[in-house]
C-alpha positions in Angstrom: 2.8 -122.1 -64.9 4.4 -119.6 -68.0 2.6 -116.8 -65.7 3.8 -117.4 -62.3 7.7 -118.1 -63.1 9.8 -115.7 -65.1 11.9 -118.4 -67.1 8.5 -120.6 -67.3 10.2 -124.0 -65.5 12.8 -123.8 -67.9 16.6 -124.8 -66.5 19.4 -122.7 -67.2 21.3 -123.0 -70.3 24.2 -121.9 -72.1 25.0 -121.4 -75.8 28.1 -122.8 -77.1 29.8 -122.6 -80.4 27.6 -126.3 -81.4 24.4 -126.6 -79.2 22.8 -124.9 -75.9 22.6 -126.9 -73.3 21.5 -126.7 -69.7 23.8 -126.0 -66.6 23.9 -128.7 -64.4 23.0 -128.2 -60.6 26.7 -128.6 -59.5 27.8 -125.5 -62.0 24.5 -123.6 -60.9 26.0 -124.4 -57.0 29.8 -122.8 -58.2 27.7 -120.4 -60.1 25.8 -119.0 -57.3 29.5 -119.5 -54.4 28.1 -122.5 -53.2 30.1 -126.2 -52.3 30.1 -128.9 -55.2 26.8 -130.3 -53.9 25.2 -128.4 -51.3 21.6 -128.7 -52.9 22.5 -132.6 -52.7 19.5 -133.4 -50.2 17.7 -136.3 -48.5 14.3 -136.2 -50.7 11.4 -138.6 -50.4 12.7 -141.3 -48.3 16.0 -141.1 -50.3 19.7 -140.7 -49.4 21.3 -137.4 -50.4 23.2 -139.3 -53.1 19.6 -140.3 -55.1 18.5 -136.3 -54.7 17.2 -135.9 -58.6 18.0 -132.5 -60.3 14.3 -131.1 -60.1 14.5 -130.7 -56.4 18.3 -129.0 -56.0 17.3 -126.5 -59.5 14.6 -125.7 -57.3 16.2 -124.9 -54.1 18.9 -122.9 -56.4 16.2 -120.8 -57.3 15.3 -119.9 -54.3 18.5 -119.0 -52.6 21.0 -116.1 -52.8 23.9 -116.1 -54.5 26.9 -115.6 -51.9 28.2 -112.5 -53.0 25.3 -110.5 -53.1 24.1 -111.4 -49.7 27.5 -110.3 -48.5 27.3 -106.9 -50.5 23.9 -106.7 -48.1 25.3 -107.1 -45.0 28.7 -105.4 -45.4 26.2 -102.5 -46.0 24.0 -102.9 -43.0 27.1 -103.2 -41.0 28.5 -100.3 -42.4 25.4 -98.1 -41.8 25.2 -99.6 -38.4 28.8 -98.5 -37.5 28.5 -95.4 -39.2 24.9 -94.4 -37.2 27.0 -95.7 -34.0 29.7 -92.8 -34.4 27.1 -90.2 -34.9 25.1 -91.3 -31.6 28.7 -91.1 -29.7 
């Protein structure tokens, strides 16, 4: 599993001052510009309220942060607009 994942399974943490400790899913969700639980999910026959950490880490991981997807597509739209003048 070391091989296949860059940080090897292993959650986010921060240092402080006394101990490093992991991030939780809801500060990897501010973290990343998403709602106070948005990774909060039905899993395995389970209300949204029982989603265990594993699962929303997970689907953190495999997301975009906010602000970069924007950066994206305000370029794609700008090249867009920009490819428009020149064809007028």
């Amino acid at each position: 599993h070391a091989g296949s994942h860059p940080n090897a399974g292993v959650m986010p943490a921060i240092a402080t001052p006394y101990a490093v400790r992991r991030l939780t899913p809801t500060e990897c969700e501010r973290l990343m510009g998403y709602p106070d639980g948005w990774t909060k999910i039905p899993y395995r026959n389970k209300p949204a309220e029982q989603c265990p950490d594993g699962p929303r880490y997970k689907a953190l991981g495999n997301s975009w942060a906010l602000n970069c997807g924007q950066f994206i597509f305000d370029r794609i739209r700008a090249v867009e607009e920009i490819a428009k003048e020149l064809a007028a």
